[in-house]
Structures are given as C-alpha cells and as structure tokens.
C-alpha positions in Angstrom: 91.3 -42.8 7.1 87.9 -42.5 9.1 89.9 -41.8 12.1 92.0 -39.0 10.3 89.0 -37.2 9.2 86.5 -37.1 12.3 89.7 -35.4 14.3 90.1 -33.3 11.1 86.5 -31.7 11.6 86.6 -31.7 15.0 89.6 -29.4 14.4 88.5 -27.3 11.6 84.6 -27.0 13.3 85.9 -26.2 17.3 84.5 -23.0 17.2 81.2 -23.7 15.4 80.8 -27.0 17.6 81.1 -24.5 20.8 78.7 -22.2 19.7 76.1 -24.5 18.6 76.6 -26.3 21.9 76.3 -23.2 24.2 72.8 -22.5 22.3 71.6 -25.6 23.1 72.9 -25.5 26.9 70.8 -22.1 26.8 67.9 -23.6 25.5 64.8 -24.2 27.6 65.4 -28.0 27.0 66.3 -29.4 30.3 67.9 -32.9 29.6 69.3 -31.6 26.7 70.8 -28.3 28.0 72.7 -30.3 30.6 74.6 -32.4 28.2 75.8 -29.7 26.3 76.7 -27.9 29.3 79.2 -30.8 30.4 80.2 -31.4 26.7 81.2 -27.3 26.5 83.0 -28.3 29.6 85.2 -31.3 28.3 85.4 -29.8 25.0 87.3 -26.3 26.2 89.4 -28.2 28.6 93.0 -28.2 27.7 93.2 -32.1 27.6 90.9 -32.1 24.9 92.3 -29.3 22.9 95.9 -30.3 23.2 94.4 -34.3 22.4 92.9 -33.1 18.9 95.8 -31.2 17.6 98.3 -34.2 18.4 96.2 -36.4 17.1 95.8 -34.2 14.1 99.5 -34.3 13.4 99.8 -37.7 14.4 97.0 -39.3 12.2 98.3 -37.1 9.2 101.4 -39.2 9.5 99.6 -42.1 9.2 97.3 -41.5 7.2 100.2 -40.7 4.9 102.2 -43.8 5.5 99.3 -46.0 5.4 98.4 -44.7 1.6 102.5 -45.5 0.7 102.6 -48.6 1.7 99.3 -50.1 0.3 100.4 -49.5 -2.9 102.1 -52.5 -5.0 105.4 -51.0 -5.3 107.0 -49.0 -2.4 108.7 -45.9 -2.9 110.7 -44.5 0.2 111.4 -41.2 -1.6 107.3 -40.6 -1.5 107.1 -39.9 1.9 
C-alpha cells in the first residue's frame, strides 16, 4: 500500500527530514527558509509525531489484511 509506505519513510527518515529542513530554514533563501521553518514547526509537534507512529501501526494492519484477503482463497490462520 502507497499509503503504508509514505508513513513508513516518514517514520524511518524523521531525523534526516529535520535536519535537512533546519539547513534549509538557515539558508539565505528567504521564501524558502520560512517554509521549512513552519514545517520544522508542525513536524516536531507532538500531534504529528504521535499521528505517524499510529498510523504506522495502524496501516501495517491493513496493509496486512488487505494482502489476505485479495488472494483467491482465504486463510484466517494467515493473519
């Protein structure tokens, strides 16, 4: 799943994404620095952290349940 995925790296990359974002907010860029300024901001809130990893654990779920059950044959003791 797309969905899956996307939350996936945004999980795995959080620290990497922060960094490369606070180099660009300290960049002489002005339009540019100001966007990542306010993303740093929504991306270290809580609400965003605590939304990735429950969506992370959510969307693995489905992910899972979505594979099962587009097979032909359904097997409950798969999942």
């Amino acid at each position: 799943m797309p969905t899956y995925e996307a939350v996936e790296a945004i999980y795995s990359a959080w620290t990497l994404l922060i960094l490369s974002l606070e180099h660009e907010a300290a960049s002489n860029n002005r339009e540019g620095a100001a966007k990542a300024r306010g993303m740093v901001r929504k991306i270290k809130s809580f609400v965003f952290i605590a939304t990735t990893c429950f969506l992370r654990d959510v969307l693995a779920l489905i992910t899972k349940c979505s594979k099962v059950f587009q097979k032909d044959i359904i097997d409950i003791d798969q999942m």
